[in-house]
C-alpha positions as CSV (number, residue, x, y, z in Angstrom):
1,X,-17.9,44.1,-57.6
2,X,-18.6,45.4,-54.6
3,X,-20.0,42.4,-53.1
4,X,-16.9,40.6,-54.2
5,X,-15.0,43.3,-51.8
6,X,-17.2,42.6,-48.5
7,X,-16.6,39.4,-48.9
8,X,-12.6,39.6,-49.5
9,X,-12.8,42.2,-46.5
10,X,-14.6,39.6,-44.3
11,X,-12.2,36.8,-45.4
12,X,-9.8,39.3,-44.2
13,X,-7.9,39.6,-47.6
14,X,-9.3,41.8,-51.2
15,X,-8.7,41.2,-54.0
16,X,-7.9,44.4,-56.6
17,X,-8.8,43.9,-60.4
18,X,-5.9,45.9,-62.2
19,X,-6.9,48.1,-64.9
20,X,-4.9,46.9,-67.5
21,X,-5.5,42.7,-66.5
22,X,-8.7,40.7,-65.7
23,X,-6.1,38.8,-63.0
24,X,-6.5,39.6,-59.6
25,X,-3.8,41.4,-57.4
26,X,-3.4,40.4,-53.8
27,X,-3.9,43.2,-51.5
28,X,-3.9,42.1,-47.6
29,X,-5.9,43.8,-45.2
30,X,-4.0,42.4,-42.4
31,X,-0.3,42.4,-42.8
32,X,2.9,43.1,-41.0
33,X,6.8,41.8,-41.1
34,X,7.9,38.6,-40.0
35,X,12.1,37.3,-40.0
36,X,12.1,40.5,-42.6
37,X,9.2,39.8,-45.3
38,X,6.4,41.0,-45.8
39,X,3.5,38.8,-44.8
40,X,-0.7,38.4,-45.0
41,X,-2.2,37.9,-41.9
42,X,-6.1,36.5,-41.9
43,X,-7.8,37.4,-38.8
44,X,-9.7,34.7,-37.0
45,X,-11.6,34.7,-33.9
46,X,-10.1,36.0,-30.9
47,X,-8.3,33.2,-28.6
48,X,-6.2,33.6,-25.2
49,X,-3.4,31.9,-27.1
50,X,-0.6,32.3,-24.5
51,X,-2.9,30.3,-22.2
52,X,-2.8,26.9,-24.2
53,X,-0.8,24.3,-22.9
54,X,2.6,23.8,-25.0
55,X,2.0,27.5,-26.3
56,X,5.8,29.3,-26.7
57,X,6.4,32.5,-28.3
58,X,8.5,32.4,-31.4
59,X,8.7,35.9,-31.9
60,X,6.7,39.0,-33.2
61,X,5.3,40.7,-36.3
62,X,6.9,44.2,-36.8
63,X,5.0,46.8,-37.9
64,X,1.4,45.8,-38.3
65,X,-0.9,47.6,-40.5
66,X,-4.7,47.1,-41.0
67,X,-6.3,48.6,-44.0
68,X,-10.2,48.3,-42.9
69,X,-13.1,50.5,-43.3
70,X,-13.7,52.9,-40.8
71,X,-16.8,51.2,-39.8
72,X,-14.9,48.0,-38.6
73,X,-15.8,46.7,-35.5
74,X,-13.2,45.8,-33.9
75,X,-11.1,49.0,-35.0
76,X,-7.8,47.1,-35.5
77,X,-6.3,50.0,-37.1
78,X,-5.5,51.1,-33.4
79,X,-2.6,48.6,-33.5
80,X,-1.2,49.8,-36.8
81,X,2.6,50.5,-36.5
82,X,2.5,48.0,-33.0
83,X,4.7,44.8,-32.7
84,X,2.4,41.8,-32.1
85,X,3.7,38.6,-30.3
86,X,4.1,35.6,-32.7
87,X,2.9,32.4,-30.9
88,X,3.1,27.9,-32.4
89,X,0.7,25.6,-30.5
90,X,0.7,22.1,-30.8
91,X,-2.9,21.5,-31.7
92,X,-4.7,24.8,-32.6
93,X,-4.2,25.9,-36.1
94,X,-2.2,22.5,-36.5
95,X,0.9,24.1,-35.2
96,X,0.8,27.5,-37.5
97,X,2.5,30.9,-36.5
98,X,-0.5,32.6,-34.9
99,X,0.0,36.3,-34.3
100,X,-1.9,37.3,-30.7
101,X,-1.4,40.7,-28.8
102,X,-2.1,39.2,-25.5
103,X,0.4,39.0,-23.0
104,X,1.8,42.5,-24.0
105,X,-0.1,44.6,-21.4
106,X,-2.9,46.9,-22.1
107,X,-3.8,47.6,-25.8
108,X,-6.7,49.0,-27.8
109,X,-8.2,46.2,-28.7
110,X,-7.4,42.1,-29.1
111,X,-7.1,40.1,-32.1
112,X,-6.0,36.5,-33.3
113,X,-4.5,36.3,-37.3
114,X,-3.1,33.5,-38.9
115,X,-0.2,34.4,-41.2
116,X,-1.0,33.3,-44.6
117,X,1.2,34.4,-47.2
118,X,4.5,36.4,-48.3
119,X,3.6,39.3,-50.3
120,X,5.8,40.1,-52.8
């Protein structure tokens, strides 16, 4: 079980067996709002997205929140509560919302996510 969690952790989502069901509940690690829902974000490695060519802000994710282990390196949880920009490229990520702090003056640390899903 618990290697099943370090490797939902590293994927940057875990997956919670209920007590009562064998079926997995989705918990995000990475999550924030976005237009008003709830979303999953998946970390990736770090880009400079507001330096790509045809890059355009399309707006931010409110209230991020990163439920990590203390041990995490980067500490993301430094951003929790922040308002991250929300960024479309043309080629990377084949033109997906991608959620990068650049561009929004000094912060704790940097990090790249992908939005993935809408939580319930």
């Amino acid at each position: 079980m618990l290697s099943a969690i370090k490797k939902g952790l590293l994927a940057g989502s875990l997956f919670v067996l209920g007590a009562a069901s064998a079926s997995a509940a989705p918990f995000c690690v990475f999550s924030g709002a976005w237009h008003g829902q709830r979303v999953c974000l998946r970390n990736v490695r770090n880009v400079t997205v507001e330096r790509l060519p045809g890059v355009r802000q399309v707006g931010q994710i409110a209230n991020f929140r990163a439920f990590e282990p203390a041990a995490a390196r980067p500490p993301f949880r430094c951003l929790n509560g922040k308002q991250l920009n929300v960024w479309r490229t043309p080629r990377l990520f084949h033109g997906r919302p991608v959620v990068h702090n650049g561009d929004q003056g000094p912060q704790c640390t940097y990090g790249t996510w992908l939005i993935t899903r809408i939580r319930p």
